[in-house]
N, C-alpha and C positions, 0 to 999 in steps of 0.2 A: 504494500500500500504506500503511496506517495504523500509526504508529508506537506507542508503549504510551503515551505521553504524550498523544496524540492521544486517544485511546480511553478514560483515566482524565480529563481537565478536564472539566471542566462547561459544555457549549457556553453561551453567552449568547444571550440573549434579540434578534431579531432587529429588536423593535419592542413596546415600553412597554404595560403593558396597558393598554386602558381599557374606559370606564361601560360601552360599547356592546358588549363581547364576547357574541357571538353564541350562544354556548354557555351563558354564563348568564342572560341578559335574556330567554330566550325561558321563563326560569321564575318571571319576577316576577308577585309578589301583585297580582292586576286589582284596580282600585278598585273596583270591583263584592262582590269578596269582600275587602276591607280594610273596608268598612262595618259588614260583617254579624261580621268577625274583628276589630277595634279594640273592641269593646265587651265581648267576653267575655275578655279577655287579665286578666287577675290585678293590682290597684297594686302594683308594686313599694313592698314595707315591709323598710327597712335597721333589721338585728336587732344592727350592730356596736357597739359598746359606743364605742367613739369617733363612731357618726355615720358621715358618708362625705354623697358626694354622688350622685347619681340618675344613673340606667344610662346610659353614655356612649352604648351600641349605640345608633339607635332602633329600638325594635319591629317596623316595619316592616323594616327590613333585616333581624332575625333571621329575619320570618317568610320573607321571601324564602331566606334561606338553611336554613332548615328546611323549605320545599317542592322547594329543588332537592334536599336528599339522599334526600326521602322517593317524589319522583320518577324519577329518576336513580338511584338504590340506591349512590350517591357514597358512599365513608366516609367519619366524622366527618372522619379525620384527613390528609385528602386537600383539605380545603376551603382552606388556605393558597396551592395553586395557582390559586383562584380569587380574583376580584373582591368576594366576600363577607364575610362578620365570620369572625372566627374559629372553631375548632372551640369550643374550650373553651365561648365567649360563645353559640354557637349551641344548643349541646347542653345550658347550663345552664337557658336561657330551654326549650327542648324538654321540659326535665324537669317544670319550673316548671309549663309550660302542660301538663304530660299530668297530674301531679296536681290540675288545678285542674280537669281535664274540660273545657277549650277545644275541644280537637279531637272531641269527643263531642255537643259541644252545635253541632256546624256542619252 
């Protein structure tokens, strides 16, 4: 029988995640369609008044994680469970490229 203690912790993790989880590699960007999608992606232009430096993500990663959600119907805000960039970082660049008409021009 499960105690209330039992049933409130937060089990831990049985085994560290890694690159290879199965669950999301099987939704990575093929080089095949990175060629024809790295050319229509938008330059990152920093509008901060102080400057900054250039997007820590790479593009590639995002787009990986913006064909897992658009694949997988994943919410934004469920992507912290996985091996991917963030929600915020994913959905910015997402926004980014739907006004630029990347995903239009593919």
């Amino acid at each position: 029988m499960l105690t209330v203690m039992e049933l409130s912790a937060p089990s831990a993790r049985s085994r560290a995640r890694t690159c290879n989880n199965p669950t999301t590699t099987g939704f990575r960007v093929s080089d095949a369609l990175w060629v024809v999608l790295e050319p229509l992606i938008p330059v990152f232009l920093n509008t901060h008044r102080f400057g900054g430096e250039c997007r820590r993500v790479p593009h590639r990663r995002c787009a990986d994680t913006i064909f897992y959600v658009l694949r997988t119907g994943c919410q934004w805000g469920a992507l912290r469970h996985t091996d991917l960039c963030t929600k915020s970082t994913a959905y910015d660049r997402f926004r980014s490229w739907v006004e630029a008409g990347v995903f239009l021009k593919l």
